[in-house]
NUDONU-300647 format. One record per residue: residue in one letter; z, x negated, y negated of N, C-alpha, C in turn. Coordinates in steps of 0.2 Angstrom, whole numbers, padded with zeros to 4 digits. Layout:
   r     n_Z     n_X     n_Y    ca_Z    ca_X    ca_Y     c_Z     c_X     c_Y
   A       Z       X       Y       Z       X       Y       Z       X       Y
...
***
This chain:
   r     n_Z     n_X     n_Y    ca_Z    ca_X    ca_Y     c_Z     c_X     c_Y
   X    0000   -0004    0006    0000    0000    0000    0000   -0005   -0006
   X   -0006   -0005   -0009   -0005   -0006   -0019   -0001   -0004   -0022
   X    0000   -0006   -0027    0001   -0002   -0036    0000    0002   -0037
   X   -0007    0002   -0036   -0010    0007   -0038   -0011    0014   -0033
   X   -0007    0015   -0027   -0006    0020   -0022    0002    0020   -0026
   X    0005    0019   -0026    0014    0021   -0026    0017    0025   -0031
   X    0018    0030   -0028    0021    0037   -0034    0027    0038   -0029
   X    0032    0043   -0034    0037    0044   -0032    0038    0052   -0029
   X    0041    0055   -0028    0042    0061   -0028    0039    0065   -0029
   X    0038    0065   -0037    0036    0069   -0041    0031    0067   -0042
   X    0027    0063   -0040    0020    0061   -0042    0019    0056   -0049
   X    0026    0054   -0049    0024    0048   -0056    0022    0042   -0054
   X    0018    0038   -0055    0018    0031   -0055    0020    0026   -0057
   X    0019    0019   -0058    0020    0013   -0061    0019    0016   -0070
   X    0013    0017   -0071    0008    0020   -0077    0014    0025   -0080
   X    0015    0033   -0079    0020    0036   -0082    0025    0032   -0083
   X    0030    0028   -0077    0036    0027   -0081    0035    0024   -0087
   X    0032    0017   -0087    0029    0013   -0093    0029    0016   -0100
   X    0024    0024   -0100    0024    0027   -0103    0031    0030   -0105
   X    0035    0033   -0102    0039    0036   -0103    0045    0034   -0108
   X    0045    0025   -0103    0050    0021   -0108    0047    0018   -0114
   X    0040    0017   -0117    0038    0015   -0121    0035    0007   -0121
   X    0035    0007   -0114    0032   -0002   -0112    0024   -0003   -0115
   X    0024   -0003   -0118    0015   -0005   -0121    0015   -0010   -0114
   X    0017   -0016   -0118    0014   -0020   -0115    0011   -0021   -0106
   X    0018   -0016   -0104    0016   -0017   -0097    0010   -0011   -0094
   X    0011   -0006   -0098    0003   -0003   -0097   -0003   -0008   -0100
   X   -0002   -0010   -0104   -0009   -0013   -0105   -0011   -0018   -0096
   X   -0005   -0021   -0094   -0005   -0026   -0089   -0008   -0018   -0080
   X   -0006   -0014   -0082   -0008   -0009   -0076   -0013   -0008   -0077
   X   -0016   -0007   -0083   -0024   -0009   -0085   -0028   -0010   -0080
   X   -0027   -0018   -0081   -0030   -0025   -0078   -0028   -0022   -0069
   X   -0024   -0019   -0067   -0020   -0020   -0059   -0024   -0014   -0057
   X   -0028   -0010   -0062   -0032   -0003   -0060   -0027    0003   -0059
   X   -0021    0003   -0060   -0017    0008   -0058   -0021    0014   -0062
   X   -0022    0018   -0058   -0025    0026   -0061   -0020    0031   -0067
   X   -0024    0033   -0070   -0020    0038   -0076   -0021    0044   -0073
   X   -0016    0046   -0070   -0017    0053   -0066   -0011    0056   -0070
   X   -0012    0067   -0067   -0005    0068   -0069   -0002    0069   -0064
   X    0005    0071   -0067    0011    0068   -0062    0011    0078   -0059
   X    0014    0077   -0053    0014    0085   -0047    0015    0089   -0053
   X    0018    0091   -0058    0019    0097   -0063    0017    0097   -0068
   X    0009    0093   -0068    0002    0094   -0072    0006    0089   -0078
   X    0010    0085   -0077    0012    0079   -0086    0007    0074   -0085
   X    0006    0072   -0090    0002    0065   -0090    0005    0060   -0095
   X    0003    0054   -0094    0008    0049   -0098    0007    0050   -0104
   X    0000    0052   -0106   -0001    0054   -0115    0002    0058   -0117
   X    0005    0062   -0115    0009    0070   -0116    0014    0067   -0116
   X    0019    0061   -0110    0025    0063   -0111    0026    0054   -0117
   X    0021    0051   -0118    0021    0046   -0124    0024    0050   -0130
   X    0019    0055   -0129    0018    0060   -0139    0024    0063   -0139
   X    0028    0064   -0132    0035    0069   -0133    0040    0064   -0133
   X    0041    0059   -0131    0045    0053   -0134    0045    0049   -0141
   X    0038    0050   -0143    0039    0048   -0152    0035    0038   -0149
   X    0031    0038   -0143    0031    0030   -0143    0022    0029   -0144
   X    0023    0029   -0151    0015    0029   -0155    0010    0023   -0153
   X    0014    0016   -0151    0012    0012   -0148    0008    0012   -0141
   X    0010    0017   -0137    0010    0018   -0132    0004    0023   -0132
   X    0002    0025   -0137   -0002    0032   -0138   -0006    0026   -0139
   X   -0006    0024   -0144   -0013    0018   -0145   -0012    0014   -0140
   X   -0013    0013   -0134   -0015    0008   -0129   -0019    0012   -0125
   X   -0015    0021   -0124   -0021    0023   -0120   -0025    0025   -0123
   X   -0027    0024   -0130   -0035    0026   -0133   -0040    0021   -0130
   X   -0038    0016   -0128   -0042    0014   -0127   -0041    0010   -0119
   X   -0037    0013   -0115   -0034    0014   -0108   -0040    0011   -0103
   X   -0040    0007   -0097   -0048    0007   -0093   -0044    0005   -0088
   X   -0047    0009   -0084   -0044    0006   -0077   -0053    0002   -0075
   X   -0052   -0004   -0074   -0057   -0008   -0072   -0060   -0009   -0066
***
């Protein structure tokens, strides 16, 4: 199993938490590792719960987001 397979329960991944806690940097580096921008089992996605945390940095990395 990759990175980029590993969700938890609820369907979050590497990518959401990142997002959640306002890690830019480390989504940018999931990026590069191809981890998928999917949403989590209760239809969230990382942009949505970035905007509802207030983490505007977080919001500009996935404008420009690419899983390679």
């Amino acid at each position: 199993m990759t990175i980029r397979e590993i969700k938890d329960s609820s369907g979050f991944n590497a990518l959401y938490y990142a997002a959640f806690y306002g890690h830019s940097h480390i989504i940018e580096e999931l990026g590069r590792k191809e981890v998928p921008y999917e949403p989590s089992k209760n239809g969230t996605t990382c942009l949505h719960i970035a905007a509802q945390r207030g983490h505007l940095e977080v919001i500009e990395v996935f404008q420009n987001y690419k899983e390679k």
